[in-house]
Residue frames as qw, qx, qy, qz and C-alpha x, y, z in Angstrom:
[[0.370, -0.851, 0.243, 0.281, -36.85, 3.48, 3.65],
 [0.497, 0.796, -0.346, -0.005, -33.93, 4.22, 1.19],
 [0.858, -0.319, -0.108, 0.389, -30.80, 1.58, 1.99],
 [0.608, -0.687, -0.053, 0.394, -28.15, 3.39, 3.79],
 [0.470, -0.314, 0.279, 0.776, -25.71, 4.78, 1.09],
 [0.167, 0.576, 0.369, 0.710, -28.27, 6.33, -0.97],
 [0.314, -0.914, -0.257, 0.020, -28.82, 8.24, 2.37],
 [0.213, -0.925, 0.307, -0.064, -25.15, 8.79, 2.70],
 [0.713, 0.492, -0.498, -0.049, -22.25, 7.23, 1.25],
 [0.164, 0.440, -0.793, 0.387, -20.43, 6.47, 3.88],
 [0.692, -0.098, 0.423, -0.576, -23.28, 4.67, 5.55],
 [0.593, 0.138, -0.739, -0.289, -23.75, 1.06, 4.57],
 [0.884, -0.199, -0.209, -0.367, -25.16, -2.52, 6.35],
 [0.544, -0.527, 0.653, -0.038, -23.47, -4.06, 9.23],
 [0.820, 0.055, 0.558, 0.116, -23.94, -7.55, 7.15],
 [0.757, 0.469, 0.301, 0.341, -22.96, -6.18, 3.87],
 [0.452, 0.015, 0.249, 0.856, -19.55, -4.53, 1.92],
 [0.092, 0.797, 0.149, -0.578, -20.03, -0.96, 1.67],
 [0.629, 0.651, 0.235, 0.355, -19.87, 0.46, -1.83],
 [0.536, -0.377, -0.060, 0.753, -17.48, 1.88, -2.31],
 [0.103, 0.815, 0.183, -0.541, -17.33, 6.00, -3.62],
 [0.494, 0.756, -0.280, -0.327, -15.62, 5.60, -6.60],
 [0.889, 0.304, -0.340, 0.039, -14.05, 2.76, -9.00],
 [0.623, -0.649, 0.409, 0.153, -11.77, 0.64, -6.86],
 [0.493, 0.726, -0.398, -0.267, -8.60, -0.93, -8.51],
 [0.968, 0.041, -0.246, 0.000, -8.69, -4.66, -9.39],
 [0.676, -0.570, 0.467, -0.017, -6.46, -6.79, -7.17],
 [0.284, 0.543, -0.759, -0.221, -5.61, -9.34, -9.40],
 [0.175, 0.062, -0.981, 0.051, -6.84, -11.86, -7.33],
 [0.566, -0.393, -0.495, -0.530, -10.77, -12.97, -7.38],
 [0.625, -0.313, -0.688, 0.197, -10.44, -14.57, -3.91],
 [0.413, -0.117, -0.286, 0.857, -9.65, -11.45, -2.44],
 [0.202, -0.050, -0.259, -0.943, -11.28, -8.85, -4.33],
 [0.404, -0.563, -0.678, -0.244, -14.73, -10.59, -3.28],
 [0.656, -0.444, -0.479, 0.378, -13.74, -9.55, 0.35],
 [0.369, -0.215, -0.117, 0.897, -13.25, -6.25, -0.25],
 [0.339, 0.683, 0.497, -0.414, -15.76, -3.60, -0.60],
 [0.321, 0.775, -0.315, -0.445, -15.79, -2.13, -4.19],
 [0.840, 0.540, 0.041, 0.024, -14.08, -5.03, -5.61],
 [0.541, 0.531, -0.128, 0.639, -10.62, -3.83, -5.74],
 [0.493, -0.145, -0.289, 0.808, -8.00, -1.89, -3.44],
 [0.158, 0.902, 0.398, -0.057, -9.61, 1.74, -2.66],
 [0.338, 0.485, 0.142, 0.794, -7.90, 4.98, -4.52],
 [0.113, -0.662, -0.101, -0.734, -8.10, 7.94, -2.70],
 [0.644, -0.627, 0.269, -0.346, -7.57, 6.72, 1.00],
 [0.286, -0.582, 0.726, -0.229, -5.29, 5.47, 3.37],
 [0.917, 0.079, -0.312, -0.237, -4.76, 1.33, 2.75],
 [0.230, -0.622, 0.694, -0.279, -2.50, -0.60, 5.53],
 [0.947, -0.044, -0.313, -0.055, -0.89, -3.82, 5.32],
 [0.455, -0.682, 0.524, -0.229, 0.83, -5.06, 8.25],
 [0.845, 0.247, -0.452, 0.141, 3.72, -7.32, 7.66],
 [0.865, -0.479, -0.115, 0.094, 5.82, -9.28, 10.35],
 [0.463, -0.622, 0.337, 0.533, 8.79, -8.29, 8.29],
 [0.276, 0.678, -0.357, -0.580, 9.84, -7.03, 4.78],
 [0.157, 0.467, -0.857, -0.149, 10.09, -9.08, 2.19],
 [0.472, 0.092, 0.826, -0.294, 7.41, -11.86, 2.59],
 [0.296, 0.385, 0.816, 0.312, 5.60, -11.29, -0.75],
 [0.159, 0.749, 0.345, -0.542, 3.95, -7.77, -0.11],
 [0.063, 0.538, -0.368, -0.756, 5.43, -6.60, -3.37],
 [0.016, 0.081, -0.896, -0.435, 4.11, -9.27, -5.33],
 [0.062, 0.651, 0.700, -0.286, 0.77, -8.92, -4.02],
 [0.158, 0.747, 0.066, -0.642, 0.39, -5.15, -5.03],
 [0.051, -0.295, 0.578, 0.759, 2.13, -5.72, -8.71],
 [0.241, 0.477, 0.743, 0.403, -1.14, -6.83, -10.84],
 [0.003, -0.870, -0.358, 0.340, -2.44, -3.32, -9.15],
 [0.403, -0.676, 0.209, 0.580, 0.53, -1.73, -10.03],
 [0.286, -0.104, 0.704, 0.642, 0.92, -2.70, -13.14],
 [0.076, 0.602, 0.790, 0.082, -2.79, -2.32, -13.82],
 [0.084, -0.689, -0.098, 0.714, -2.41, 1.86, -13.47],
 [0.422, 0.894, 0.150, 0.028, -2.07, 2.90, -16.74],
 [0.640, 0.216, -0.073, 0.734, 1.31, 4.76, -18.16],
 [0.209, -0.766, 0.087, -0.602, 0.24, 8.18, -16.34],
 [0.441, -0.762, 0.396, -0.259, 1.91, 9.38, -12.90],
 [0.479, 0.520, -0.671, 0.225, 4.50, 7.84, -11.39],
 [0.787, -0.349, -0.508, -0.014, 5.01, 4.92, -8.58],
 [0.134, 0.575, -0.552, 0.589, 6.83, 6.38, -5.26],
 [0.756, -0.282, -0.476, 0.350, 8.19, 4.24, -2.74],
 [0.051, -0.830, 0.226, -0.508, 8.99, 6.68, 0.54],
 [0.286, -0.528, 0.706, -0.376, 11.37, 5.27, 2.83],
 [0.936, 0.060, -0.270, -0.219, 11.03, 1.78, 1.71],
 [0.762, -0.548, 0.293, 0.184, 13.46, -0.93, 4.06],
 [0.667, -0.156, 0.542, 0.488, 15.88, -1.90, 1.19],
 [0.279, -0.356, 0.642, 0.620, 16.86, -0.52, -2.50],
 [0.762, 0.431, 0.274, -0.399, 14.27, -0.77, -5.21],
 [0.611, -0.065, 0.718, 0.327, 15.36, -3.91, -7.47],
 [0.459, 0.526, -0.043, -0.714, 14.87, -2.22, -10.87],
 [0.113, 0.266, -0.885, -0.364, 15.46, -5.15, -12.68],
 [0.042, 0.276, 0.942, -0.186, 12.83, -6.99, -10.99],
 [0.322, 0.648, 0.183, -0.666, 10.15, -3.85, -11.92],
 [0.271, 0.492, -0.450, -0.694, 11.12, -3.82, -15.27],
 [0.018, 0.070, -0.996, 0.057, 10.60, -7.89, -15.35],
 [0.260, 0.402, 0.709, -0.517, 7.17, -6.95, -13.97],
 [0.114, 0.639, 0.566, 0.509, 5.96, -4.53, -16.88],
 [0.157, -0.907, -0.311, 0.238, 6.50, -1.75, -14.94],
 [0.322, 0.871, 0.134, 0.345, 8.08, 1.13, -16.28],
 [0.573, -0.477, -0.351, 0.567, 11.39, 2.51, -14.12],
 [0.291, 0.245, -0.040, 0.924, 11.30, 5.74, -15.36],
 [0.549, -0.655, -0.187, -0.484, 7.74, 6.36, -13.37],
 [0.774, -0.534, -0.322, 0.111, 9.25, 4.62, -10.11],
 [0.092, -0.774, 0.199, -0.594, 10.53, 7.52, -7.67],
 [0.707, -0.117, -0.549, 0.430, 12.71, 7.00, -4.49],
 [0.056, -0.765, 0.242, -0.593, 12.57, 9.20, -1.77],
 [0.765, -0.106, -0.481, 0.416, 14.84, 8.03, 1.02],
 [0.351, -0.876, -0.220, -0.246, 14.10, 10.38, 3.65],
 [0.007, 0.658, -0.480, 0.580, 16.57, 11.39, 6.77],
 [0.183, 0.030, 0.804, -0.564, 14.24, 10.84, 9.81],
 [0.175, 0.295, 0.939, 0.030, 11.09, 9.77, 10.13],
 [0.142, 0.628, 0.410, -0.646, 9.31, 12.70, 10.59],
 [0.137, 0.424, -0.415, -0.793, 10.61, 13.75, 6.80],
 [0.138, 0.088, 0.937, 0.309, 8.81, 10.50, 5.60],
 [0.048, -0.689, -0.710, 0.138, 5.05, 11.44, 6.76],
 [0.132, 0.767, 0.047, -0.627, 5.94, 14.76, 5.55],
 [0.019, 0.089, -0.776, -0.625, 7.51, 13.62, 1.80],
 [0.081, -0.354, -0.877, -0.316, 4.02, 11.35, 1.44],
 [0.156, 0.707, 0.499, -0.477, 1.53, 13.80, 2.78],
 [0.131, 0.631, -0.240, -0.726, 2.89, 16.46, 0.27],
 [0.054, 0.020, 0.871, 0.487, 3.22, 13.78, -2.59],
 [0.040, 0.402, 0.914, 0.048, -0.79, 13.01, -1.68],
 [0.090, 0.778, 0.172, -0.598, -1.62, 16.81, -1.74],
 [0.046, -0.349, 0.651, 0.672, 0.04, 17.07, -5.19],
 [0.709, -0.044, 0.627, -0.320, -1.77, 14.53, -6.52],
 [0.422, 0.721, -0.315, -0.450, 0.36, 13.59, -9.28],
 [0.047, -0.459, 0.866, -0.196, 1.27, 10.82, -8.50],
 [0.691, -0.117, -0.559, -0.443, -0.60, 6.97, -9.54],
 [0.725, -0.489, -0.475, -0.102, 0.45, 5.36, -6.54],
 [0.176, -0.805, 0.324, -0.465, 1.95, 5.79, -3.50],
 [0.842, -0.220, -0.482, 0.096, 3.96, 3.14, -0.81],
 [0.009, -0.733, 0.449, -0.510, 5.15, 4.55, 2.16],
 [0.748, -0.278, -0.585, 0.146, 6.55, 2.21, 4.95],
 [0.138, -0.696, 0.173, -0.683, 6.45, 3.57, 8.20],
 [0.449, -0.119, -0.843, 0.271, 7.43, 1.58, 11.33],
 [0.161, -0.402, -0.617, 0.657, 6.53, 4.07, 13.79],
 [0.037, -0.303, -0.454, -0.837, 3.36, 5.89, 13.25],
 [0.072, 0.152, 0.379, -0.910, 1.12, 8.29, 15.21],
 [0.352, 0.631, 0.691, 0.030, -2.95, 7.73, 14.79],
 [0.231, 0.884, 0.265, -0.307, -2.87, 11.54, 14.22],
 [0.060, 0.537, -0.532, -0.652, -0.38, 11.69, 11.63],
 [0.304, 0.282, 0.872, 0.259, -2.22, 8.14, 10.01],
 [0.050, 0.651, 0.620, -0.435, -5.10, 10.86, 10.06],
 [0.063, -0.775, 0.147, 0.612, -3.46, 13.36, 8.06],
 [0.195, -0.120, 0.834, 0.501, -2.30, 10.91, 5.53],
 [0.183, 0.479, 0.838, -0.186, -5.66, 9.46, 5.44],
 [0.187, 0.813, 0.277, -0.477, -7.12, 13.11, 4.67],
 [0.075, 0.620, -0.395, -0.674, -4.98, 14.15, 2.48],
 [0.244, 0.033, 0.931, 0.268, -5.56, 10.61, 0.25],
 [0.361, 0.691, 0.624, -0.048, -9.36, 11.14, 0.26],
 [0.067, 0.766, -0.104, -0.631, -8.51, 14.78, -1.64],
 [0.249, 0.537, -0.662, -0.459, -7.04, 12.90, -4.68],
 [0.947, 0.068, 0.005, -0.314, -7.25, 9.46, -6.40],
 [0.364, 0.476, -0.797, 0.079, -3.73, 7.99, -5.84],
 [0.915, -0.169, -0.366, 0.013, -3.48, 3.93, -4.62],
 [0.053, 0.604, -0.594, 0.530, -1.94, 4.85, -1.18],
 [0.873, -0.300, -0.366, 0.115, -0.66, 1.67, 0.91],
 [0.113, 0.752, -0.557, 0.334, 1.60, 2.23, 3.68],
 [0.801, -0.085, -0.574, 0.149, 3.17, -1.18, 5.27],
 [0.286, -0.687, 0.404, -0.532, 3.71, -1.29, 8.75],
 [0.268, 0.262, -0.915, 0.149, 4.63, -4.16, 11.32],
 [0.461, -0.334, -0.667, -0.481, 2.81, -6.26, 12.11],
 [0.248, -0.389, -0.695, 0.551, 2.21, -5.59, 15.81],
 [0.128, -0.063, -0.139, -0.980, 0.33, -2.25, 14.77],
 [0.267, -0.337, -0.852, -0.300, -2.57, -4.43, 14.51],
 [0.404, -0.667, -0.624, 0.053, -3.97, -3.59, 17.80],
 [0.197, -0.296, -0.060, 0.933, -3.17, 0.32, 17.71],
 [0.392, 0.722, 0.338, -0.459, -5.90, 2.61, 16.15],
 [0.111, -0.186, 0.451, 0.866, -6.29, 3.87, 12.82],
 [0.344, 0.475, 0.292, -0.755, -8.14, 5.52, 10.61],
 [0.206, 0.197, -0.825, -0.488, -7.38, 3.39, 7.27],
 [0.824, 0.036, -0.201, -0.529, -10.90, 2.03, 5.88],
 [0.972, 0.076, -0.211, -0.069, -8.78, -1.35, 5.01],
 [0.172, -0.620, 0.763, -0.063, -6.19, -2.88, 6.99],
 [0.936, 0.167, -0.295, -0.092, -4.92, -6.46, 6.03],
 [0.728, -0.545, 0.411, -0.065, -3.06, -8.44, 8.20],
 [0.826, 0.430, -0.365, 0.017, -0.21, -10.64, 5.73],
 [0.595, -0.549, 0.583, -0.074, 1.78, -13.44, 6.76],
 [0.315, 0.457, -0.733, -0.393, 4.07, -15.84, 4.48],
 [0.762, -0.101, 0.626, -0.131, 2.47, -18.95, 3.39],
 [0.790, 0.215, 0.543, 0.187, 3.77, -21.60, 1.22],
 [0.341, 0.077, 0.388, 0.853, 4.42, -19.83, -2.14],
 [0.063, -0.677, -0.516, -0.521, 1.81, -17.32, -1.14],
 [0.108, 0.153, -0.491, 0.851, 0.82, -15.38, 1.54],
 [0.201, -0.543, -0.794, 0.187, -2.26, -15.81, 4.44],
 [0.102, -0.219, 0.069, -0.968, -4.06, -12.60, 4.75],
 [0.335, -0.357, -0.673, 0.554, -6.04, -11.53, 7.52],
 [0.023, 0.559, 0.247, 0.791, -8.67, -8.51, 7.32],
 [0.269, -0.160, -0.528, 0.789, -8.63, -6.73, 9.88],
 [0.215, 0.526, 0.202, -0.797, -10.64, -3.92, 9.05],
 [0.144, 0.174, 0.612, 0.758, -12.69, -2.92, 6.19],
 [0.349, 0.188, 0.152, -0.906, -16.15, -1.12, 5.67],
 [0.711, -0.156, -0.400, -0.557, -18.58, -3.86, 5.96],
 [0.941, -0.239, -0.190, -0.143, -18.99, -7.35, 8.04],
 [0.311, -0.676, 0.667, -0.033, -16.24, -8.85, 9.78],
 [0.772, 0.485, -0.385, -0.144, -14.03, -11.12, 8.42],
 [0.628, -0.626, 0.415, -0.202, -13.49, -13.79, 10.44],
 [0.892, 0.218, 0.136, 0.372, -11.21, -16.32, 7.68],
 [0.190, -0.629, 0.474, 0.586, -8.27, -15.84, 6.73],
 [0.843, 0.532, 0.016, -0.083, -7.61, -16.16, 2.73],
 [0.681, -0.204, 0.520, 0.473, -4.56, -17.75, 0.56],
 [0.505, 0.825, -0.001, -0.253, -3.69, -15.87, -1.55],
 [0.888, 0.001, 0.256, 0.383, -1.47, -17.81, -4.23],
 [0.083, -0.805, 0.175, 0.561, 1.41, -15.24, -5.66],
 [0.795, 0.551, -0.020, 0.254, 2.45, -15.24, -9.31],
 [0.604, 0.648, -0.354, 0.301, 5.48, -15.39, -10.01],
 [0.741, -0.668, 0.053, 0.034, 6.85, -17.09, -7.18],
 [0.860, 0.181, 0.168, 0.446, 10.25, -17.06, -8.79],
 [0.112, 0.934, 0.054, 0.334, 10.36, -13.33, -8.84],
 [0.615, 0.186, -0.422, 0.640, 13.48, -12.11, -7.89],
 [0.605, -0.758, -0.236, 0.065, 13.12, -11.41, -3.51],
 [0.241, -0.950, 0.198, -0.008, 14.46, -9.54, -1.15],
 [0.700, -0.371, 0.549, 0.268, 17.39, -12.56, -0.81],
 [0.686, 0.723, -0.045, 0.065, 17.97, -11.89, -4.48],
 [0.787, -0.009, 0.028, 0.616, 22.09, -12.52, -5.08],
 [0.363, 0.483, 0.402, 0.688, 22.21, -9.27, -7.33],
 [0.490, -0.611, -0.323, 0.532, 22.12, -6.20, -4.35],
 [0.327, 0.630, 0.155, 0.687, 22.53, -2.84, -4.26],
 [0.259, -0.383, -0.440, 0.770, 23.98, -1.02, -0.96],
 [0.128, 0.857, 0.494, 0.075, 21.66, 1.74, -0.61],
 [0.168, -0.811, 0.178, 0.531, 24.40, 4.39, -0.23],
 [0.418, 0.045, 0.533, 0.734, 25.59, 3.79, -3.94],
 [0.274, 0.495, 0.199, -0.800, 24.47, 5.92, -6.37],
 [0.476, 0.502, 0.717, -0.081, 21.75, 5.86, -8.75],
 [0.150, 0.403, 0.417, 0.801, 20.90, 7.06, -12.17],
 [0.166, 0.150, 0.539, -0.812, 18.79, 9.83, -11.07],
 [0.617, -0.094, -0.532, -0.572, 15.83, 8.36, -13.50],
 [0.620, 0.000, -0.781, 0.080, 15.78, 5.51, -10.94],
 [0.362, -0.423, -0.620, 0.553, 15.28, 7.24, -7.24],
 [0.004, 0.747, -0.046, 0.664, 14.57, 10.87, -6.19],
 [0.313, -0.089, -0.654, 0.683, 16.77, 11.70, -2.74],
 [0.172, -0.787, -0.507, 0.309, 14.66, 13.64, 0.05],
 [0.064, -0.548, -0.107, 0.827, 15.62, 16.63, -1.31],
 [0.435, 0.030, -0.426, -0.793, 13.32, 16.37, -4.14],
 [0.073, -0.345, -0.931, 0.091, 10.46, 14.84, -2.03],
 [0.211, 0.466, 0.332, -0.792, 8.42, 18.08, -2.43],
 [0.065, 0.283, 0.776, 0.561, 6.15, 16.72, -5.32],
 [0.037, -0.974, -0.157, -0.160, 4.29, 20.21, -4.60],
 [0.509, 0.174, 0.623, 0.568, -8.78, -9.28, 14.63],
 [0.011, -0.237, -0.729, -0.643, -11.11, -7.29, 13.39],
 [0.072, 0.638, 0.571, -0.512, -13.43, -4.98, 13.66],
 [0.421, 0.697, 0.341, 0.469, -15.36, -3.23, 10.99],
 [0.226, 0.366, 0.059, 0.901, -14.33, 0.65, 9.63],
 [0.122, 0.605, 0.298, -0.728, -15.69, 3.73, 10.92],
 [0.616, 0.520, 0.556, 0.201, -17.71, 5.20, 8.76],
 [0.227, 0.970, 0.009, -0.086, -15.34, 8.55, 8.63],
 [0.064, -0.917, 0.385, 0.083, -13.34, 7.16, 8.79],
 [0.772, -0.049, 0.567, 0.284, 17.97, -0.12, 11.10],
 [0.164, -0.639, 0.495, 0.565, 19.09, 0.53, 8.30],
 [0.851, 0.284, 0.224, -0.381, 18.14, -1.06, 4.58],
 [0.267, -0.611, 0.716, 0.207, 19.78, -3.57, 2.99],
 [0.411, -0.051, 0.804, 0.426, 18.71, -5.17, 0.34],
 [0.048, 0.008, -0.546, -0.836, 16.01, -5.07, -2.96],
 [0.478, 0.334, 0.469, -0.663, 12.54, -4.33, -2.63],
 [0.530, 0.215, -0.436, -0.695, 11.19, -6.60, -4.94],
 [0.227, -0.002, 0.940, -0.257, 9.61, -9.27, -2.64]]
């Protein structure tokens, strides 16, 4: 008998990491990336980390990905809690004329900005934070991702945990030491019943508690953000197999 994903990708061994469907993109950090099917973050689908509260390291985790894209498309943050720190991007090796703001109204405009963005698919990655979120709008996202190859995370709190969804990989992150404890919830193979340390570079990076602020009502070159009215860019349990106000600098 053929093993399971040459019958059907999505199909894979209870005891072992599904392959993934196409080239994932490198974490940065070996300790992780074992633990994840494909190697690397998947592209083209829905990816949820659940934080306790902004600002714990989540940005500093994603930047070897980030930076690891290539100079094509651009990075959009949608409705992010605080201000993107462009200093602290540029610091990184990222590029600020690719990194796009779209600072929505209400919520509803958010999960409509980042669906369209992920229909477009012009776009390298994608971060949308979303406190409150419907499985059947995660669902929508989710679809629309698998249509395209953008690196779409969307952060949520960390009580979500024990709501549905339809995200392959959810990761559970919590601040340790000068790193951060992560917690897989989900993923498309075995359960994962450790938790890993993942050490952060650059622990010095300038955080959310950076001095150096920016109220989010000031204005911005308009290289630096795009408002919502240009947002029309057109523990554990394994996967299925189909399935206030901000205030400071997103550059935890």
């Amino acid at each position: 008998m053929p093993p399971p994903e040459q019958i059907h990708p999505a199909l894979w061994r209870g005891t072992q990491l599904a392959r993934a469907a196409r080239a994932a993109v490198p974490t940065g950090y070996p300790e992780l990336a074992r633990e994840l099917p494909g190697g690397g973050w998947p592209a083209g689908a829905l990816n949820e980390l659940l934080l306790p509260r902004a600002g714990i390291g989540e940005m500093r985790l994603l930047r070897p990905a980030l930076r690891g894209l290539g100079q094509e498309g651009s990075i959009v943050l949608v409705q992010p809690p605080c201000v993107p720190h462009i200093a602290a991007w540029t610091s990184w090796g990222l590029d600020p004329a690719r990194l796009l703001w779209v600072n929505p109204a209400r919520p509803a405009d958010a999960l409509w900005a980042a669906e369209q963005i992920l229909k477009n698919g012009g776009c390298a990655a994608l971060l949308c934070w979303l406190p409150q979120a419907r499985p059947e709008s995660l669902r929508r996202l989710h679809l629309a991702a698998q249509a395209g190859a953008t690196l779409f995370f969307c952060l949520r709190p960390a009580r979500a945990v024990a709501q549905a969804s339809p995200a392959p990989l959810r990761l559970a992150l919590a601040p340790a030491g000068d790193g951060l404890r992560v917690d897989i919830v989900k993923r498309r193979g075995p359960v994962c019943s450790h938790s890993l340390f993942i050490a952060l570079e650059g622990s010095s990076t300038p955080s959310r508690e950076t001095p150096h602020l920016t109220p989010i009502d000031t204005p911005h070159p308009a290289h630096d953000l795009v408002s919502n009215t240009h947002a029309t860019l057109d523990r554990h349990s394994p996967a299925e197999a189909g399935a206030g106000r901000p205030a400071s600098a997103v550059a935890a």
